[in-house]
C-alpha positions in Angstrom: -102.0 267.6 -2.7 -102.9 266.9 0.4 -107.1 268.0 -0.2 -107.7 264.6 -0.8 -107.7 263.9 2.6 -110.8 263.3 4.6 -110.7 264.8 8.1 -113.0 264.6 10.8 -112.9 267.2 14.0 -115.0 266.3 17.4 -114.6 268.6 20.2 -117.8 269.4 22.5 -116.5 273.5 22.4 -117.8 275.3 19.5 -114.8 277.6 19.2 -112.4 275.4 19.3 -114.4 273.4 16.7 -114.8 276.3 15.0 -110.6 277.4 14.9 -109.5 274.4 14.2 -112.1 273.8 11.2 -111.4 277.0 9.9 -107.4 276.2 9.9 -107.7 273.2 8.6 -109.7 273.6 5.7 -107.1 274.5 3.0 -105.5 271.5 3.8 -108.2 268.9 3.8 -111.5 268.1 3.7 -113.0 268.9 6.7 -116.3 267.5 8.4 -117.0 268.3 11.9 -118.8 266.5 14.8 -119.8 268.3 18.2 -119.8 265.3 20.1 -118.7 261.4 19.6 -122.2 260.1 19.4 -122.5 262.4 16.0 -119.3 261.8 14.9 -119.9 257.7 14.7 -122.7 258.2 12.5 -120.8 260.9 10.4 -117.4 258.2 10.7 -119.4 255.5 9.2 -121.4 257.6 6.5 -118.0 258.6 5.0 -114.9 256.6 6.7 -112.4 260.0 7.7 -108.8 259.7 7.0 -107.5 261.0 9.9 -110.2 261.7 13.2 -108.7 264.3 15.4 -110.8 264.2 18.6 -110.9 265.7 22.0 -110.3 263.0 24.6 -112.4 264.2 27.2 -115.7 264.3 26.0 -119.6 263.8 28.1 -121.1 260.2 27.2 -118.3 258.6 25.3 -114.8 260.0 25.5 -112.7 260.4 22.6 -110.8 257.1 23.4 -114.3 254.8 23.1 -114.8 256.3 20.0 -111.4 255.2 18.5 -112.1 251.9 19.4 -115.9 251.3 18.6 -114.6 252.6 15.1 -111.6 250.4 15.1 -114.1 247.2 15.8 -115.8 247.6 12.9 -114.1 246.1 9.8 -115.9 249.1 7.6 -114.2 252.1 9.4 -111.1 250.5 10.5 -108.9 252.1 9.0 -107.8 255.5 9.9 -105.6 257.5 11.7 -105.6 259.2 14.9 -104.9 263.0 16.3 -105.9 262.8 20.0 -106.3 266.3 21.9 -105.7 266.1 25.8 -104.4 267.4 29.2 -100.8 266.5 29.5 -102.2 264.4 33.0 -104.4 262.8 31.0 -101.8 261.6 28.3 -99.6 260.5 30.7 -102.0 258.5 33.3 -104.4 257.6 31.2 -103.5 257.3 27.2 -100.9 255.1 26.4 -99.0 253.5 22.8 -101.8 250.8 23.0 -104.3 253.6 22.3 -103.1 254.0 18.8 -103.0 257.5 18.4 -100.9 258.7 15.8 -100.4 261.7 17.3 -101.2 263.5 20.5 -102.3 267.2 21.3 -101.3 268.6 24.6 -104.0 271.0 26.0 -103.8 274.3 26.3 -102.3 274.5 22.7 -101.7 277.2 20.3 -103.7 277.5 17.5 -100.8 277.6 15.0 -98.6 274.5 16.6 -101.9 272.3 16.3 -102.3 272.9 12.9 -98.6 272.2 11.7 -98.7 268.9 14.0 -101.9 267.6 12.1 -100.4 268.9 8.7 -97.6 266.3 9.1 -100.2 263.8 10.1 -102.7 265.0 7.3 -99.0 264.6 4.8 -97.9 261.4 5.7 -101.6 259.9 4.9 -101.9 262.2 1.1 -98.2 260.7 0.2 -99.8 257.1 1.5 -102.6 257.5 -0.9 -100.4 258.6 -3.7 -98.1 255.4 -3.0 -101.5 253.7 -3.1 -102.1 255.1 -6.9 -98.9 255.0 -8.3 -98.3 253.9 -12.0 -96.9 250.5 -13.3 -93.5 251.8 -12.8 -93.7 251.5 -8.5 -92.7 255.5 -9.2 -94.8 258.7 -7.4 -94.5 261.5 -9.2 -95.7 265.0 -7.6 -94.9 269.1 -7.7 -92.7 270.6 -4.9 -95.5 273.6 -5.0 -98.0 270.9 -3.8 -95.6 269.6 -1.1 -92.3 270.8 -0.6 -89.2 269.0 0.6 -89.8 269.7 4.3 -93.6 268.1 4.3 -92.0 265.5 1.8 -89.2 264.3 4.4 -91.5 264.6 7.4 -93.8 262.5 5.5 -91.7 259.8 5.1 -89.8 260.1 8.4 -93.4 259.6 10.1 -94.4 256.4 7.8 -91.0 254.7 8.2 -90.9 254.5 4.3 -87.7 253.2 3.3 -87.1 254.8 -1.0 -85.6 257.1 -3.0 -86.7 260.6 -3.4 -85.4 262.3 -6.3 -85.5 266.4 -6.7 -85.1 268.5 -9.8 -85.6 272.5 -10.0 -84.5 274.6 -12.8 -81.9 271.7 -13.7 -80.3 271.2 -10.2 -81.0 267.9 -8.9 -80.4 265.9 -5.2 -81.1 262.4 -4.6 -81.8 261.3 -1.3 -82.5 257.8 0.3 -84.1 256.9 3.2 -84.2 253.5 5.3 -87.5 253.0 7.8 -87.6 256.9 7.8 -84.7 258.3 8.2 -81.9 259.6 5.5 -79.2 257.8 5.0 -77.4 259.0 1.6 -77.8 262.1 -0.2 -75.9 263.1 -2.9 -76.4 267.4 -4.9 -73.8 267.7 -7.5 -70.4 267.4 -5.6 -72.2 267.8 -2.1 -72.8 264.5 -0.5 -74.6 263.7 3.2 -75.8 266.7 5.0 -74.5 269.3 3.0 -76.8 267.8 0.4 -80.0 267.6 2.2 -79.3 271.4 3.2 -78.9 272.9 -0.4 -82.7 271.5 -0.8 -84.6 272.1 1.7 -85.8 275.2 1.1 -87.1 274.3 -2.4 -90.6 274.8 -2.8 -90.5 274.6 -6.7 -89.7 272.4 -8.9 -90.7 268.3 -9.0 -90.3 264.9 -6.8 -90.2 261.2 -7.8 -90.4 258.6 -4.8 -89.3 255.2 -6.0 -89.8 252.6 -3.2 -87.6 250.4 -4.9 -84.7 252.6 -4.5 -82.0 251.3 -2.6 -78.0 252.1 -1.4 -75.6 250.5 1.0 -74.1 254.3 1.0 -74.4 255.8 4.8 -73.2 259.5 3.8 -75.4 261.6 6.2 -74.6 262.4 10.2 -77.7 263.7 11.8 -81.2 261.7 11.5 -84.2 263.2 9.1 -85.5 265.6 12.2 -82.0 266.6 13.0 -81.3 267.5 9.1 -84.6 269.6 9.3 -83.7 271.2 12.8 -80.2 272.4 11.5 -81.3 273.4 8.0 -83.6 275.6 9.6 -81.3 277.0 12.4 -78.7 277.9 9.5 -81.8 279.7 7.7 -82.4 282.0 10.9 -78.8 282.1 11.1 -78.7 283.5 7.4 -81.5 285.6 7.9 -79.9 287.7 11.3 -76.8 288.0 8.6 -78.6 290.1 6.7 -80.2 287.5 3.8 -77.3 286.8 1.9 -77.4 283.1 0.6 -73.9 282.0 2.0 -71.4 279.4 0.2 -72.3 275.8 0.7 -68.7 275.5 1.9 -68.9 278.4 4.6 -72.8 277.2 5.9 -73.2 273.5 4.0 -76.0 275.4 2.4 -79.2 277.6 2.7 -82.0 277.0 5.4 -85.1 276.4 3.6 -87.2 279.8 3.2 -90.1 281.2 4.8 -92.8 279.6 3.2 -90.8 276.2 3.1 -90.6 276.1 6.8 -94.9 275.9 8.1 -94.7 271.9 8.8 -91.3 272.8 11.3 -91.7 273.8 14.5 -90.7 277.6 14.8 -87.6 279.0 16.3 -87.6 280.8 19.6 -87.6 283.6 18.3 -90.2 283.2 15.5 -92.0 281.5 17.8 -92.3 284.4 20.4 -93.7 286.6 17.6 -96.2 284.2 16.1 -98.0 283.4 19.9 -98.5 287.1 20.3 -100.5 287.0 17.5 -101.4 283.4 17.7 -104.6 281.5 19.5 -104.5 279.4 23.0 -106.9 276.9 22.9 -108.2 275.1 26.0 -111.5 273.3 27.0 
């Protein structure tokens, strides 16, 4: 779903142009630019999506170019992934610069792309929205975007709906207010335990209905906190040997594997994957 996203990389280092185009190219479309000065012509030849820049750039820095885009009506409109030092994010980037999202150099290669996957997520679900029949109603495949990437999605727009989730007859309602989930109802499970018997769905089908409303507060943590925990109860599951555990005994199943690549790892996951994994600097 989310390749019909239009993504522009600038970094002045060829490899890390190079990585990051390479990872990000089965999840968008991908145009690069070695330098601001080449991306502004690229930016308004075909308006990006999303610009994930390097900050620290020769001739115009990576914030300029955000703003000589922004002050022109035709390219306006975009979001922002800014790479930098962690000095220079907390001396001299600020909220007003409008990043959506910042990169802390050195990063791994693996971290970078999951942040910019929630990014790139939030903006396909926006353009969905955008398209959406008669009815007010978005209608998508969990093996497009599965309910992790779904609830990040709308966590990082502040949407306020219902999502609806149905897989081989099973099906969970869950609403959420600027965000985050307040009610969430599977069968007899209501409020956590809900949200925890889905996550780890990537099959099945989603409806988002933006009119969908409750005065029902059923769930305890927030939407990262319900991701957090359902994934901490799927490495739990997993160091118990695999066995899918009784919603009763765990509140339910962590999502799996392949349901988990827009979450942050564990510690112990993520020791593993940075042995294999990229540092990117420069």
């Amino acid at each position: 779903m989310a390749n019909n996203v239009k993504l522009l990389v600038v970094d002045d280092n060829p490899m890390v142009l190079a990585m990051l185009q390479q990872a990000l190219t089965p999840l968008a479309l991908v145009t690069t630019a070695t330098d601001a000065a080449d991306a502004l012509l690229k930016a308004v030849d075909d308006v990006p999506d999303l610009l994930v820049c390097d900050y620290r750039m020769p001739g115009m820095d990576g914030r300029q170019l955000v703003e000589k885009l922004r002050s022109r009506p035709a390219t306006a409109n975009f979001s922002t992934v800014l790479m930098a030092s962690k000095v220079d994010i907390a001396e001299r980037l600020s909220p007003q610069d409008a990043a959506d999202d910042y990169l802390e150099k050195p990063f791994f290669l693996k971290d970078a792309t999951r942040r910019i996957k929630r990014t790139i997520d939030r903006i396909s679900l926006e353009k969905l929205a955008k398209t959406a029949p008669k009815d007010g109603v978005v209608r998508g495949s969990l093996s497009q975007m599965n309910v992790i990437d779904l609830m990040q999605s709308l966590e990082m727009g502040r949407k306020s709906c219902q999502l609806s989730l149905s897989n081989e007859g099973d099906k969970c309602e869950v609403f959420f207010v600027e965000g985050q989930v307040k009610h969430a109802t599977y069968g007899a499970l209501v409020g956590d335990e809900a949200v925890f018997k889905v996550l780890r769905w990537t099959g099945g089908n989603f409806q988002l209905d933006f009119e969908g409303k409750t005065d029902k507060e059923t769930t305890q943590l927030n939407t990262q906190g319900l991701l957090m925990e359902g994934l901490r109860l799927l490495d739990e599951s997993a160091r118990e040997g695999g066995a899918e555990a009784e919603p009763a005994a765990v509140a339910a199943s962590a999502p799996s594997a392949a349901s988990t690549s827009a979450m942050p790892p564990s510690n112990a996951r993520r020791d593993k994957e940075e042995e294999e994994d990229v540092l990117l600097d420069g």
